[in-house]
TIRO-2110 file (N, C-alpha, C; in Angstrom, 1 decimal):
// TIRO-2110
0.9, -1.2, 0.0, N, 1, A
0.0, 0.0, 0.0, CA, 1, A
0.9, 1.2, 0.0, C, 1, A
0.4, 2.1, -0.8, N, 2, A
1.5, 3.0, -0.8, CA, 2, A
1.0, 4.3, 0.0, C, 2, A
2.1, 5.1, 0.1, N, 3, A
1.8, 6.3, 1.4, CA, 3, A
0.8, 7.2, 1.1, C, 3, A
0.5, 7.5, 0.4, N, 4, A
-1.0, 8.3, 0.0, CA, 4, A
-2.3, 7.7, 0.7, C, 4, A
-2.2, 6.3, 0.2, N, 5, A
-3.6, 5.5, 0.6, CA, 5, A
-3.4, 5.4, 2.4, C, 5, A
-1.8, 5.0, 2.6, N, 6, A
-2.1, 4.5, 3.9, CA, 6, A
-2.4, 6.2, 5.3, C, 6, A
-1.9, 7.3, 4.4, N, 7, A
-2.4, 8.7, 5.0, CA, 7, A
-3.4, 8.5, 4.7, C, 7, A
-4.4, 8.4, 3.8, N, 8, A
-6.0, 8.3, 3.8, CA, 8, A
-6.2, 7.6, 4.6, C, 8, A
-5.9, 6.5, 5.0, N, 9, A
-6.4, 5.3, 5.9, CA, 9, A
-6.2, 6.1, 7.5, C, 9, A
-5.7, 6.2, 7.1, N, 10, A
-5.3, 6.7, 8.8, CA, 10, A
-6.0, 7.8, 9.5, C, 10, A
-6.2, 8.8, 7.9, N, 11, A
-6.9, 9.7, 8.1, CA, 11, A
-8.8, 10.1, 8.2, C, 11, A
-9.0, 8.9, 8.2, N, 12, A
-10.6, 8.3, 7.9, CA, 12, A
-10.6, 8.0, 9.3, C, 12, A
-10.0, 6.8, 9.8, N, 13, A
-9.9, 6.0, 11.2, CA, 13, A
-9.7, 7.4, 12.3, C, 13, A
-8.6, 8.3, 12.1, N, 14, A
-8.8, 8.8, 13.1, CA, 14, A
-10.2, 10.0, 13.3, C, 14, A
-10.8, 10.6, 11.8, N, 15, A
-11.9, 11.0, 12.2, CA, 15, A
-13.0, 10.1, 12.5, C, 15, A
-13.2, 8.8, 12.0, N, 16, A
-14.4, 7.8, 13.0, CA, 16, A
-14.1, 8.0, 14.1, C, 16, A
-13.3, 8.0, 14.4, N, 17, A
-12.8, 7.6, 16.3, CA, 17, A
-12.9, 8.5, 16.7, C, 17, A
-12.5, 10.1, 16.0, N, 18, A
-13.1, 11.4, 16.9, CA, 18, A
-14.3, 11.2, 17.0, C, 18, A
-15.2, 11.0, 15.9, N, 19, A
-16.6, 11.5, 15.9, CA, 19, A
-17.9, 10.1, 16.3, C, 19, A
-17.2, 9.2, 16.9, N, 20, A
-18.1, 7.9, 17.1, CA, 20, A
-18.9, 8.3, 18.1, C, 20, A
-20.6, 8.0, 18.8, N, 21, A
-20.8, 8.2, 19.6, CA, 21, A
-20.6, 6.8, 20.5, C, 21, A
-19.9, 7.4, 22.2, N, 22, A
-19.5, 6.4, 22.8, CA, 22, A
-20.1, 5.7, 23.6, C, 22, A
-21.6, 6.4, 23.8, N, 23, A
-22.7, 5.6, 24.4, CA, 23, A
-23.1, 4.6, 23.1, C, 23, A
-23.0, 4.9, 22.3, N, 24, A
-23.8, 4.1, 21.0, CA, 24, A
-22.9, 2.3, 20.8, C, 24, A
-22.0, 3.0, 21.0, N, 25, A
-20.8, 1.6, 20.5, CA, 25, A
-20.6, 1.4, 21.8, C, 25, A
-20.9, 1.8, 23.1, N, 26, A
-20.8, 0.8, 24.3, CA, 26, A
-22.1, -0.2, 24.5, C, 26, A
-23.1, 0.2, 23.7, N, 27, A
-24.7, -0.5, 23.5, CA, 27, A
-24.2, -1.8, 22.6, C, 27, A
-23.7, -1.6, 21.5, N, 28, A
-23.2, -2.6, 20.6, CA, 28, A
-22.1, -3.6, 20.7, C, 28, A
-21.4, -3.1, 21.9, N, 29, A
-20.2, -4.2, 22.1, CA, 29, A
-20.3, -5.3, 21.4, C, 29, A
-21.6, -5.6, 22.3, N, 30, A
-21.9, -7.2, 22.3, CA, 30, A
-22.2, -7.8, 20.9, C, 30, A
-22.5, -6.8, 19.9, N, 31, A
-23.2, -7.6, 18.6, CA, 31, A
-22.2, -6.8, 17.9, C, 31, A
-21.6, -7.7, 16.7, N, 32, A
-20.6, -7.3, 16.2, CA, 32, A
-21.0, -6.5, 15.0, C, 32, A
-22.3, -7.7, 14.4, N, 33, A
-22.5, -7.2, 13.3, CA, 33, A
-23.0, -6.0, 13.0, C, 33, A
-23.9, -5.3, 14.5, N, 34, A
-24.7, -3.9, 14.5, CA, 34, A
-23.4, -3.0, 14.8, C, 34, A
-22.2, -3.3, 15.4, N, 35, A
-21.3, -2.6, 15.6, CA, 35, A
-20.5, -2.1, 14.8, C, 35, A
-20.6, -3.4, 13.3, N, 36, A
-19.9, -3.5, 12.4, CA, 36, A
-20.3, -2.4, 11.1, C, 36, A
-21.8, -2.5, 11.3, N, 37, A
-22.8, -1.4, 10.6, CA, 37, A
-22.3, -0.2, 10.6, C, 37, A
-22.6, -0.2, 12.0, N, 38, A
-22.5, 1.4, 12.6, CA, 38, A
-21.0, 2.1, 12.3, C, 38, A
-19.8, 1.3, 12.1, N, 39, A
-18.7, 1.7, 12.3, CA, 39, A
-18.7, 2.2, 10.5, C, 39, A
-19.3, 1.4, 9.9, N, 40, A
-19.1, 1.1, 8.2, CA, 40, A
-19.7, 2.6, 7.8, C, 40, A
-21.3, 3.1, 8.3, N, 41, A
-21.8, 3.9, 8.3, CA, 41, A
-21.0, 5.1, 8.9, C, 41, A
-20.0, 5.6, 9.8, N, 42, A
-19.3, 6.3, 10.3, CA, 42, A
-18.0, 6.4, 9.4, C, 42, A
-17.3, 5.2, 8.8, N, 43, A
-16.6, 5.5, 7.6, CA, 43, A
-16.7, 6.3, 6.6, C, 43, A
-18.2, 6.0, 6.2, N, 44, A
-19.0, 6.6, 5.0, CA, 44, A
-18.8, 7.7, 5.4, C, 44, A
-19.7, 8.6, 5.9, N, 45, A
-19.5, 9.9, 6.4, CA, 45, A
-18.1, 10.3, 6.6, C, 45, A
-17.4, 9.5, 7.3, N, 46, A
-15.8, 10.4, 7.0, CA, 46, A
-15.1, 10.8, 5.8, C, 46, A
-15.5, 9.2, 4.8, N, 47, A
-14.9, 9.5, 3.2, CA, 47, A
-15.8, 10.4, 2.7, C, 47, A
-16.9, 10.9, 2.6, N, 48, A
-17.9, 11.7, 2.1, CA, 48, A
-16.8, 13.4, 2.6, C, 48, A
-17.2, 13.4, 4.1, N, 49, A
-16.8, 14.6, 4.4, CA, 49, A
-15.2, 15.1, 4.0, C, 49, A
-14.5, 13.8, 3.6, N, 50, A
-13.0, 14.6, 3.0, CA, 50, A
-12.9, 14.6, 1.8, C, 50, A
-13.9, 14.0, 1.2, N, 51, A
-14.3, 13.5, -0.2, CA, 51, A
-12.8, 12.9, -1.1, C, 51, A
-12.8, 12.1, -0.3, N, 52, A
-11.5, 10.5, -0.9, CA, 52, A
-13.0, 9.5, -1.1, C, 52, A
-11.7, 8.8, -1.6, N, 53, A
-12.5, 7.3, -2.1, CA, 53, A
-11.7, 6.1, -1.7, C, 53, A
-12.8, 4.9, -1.4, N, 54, A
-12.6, 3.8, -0.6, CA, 54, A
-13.4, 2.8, -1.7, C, 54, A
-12.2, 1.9, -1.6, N, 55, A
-12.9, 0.9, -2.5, CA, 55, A
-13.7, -0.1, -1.4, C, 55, A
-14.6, -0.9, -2.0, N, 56, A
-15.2, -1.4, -0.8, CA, 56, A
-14.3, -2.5, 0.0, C, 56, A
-13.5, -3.0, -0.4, N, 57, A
-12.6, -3.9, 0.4, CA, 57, A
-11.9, -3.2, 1.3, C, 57, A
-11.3, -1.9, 0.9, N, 58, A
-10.5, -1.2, 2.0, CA, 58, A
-11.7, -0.5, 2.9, C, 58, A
-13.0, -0.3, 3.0, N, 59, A
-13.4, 0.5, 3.8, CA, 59, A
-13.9, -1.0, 5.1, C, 59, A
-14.3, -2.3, 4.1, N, 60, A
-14.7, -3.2, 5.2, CA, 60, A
-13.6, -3.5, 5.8, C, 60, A
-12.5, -3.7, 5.3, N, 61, A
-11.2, -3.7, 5.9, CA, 61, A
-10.6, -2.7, 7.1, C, 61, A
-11.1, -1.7, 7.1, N, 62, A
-11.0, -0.8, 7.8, CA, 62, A
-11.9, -0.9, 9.2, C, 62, A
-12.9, -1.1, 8.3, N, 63, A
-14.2, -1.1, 9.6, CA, 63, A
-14.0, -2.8, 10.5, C, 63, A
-13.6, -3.7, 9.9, N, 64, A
-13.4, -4.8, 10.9, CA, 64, A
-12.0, -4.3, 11.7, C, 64, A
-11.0, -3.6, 11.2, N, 65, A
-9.9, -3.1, 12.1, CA, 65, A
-10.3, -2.3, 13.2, C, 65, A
-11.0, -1.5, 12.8, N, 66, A
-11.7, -0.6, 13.7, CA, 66, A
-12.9, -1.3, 14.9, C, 66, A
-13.6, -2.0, 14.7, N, 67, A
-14.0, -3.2, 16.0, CA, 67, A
-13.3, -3.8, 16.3, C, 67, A
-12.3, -4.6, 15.9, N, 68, A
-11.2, -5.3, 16.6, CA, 68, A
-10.6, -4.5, 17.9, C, 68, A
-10.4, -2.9, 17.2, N, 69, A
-9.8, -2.2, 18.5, CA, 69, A
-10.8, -1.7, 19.5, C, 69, A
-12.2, -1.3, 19.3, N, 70, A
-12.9, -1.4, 20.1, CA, 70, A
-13.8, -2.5, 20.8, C, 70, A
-13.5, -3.5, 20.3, N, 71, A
-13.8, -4.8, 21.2, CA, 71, A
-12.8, -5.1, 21.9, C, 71, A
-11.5, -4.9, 21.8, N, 72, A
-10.1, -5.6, 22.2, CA, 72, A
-9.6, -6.2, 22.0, C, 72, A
-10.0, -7.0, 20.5, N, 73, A
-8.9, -8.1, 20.2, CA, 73, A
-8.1, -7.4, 19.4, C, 73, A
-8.3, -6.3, 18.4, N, 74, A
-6.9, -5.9, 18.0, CA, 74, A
-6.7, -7.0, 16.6, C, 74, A
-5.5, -7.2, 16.5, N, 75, A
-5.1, -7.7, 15.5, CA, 75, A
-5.1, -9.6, 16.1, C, 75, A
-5.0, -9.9, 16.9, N, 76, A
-5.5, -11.1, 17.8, CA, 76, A
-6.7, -11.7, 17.1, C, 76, A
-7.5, -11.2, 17.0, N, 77, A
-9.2, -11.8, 16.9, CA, 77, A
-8.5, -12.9, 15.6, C, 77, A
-7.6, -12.6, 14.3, N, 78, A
-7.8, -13.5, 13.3, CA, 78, A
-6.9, -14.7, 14.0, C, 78, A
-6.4, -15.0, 14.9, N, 79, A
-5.9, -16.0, 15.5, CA, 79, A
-7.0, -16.5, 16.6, C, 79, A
-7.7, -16.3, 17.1, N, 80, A
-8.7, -16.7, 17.5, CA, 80, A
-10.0, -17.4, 16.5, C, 80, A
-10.0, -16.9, 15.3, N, 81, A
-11.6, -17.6, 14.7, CA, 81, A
-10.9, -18.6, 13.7, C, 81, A
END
């Protein structure tokens, strides 16, 4: 991946994570898939508001990295399933 994309990447993740609500994703811990939604939908909005582009592999990619860190497994979870 080259440095442009992986600044965009970074730069998407860190406005989801400013702008997530944290009562909302403490309701969803437990269900991955409504967390998974919600985080995908919060992507959206970030790539819209800088207006880059995410192919859909890199944004679901993103968005499962992004619950991994707020569940706690991190990069761990694909050694677990």
């Amino acid at each position: 991946m080259d440095n442009k994309k992986s600044s965009t990447l970074l730069l998407i993740r860190e406005q989801v994570l400013k702008n997530i609500d944290l009562e909302k994703i403490n309701d969803l811990r437990n269900d991955r898939d409504l967390l998974t939604k919600d985080i995908v939908e919060n992507i959206q909005r970030a790539v819209n508001s800088l207006g880059r582009y995410l192919a859909n592999h890199e944004l679901n990619q993103l968005a499962e990295d992004i619950v991994d860190e707020i569940t706690g497994y991190g990069p761990l979870r694909l050694s677990l399933i």
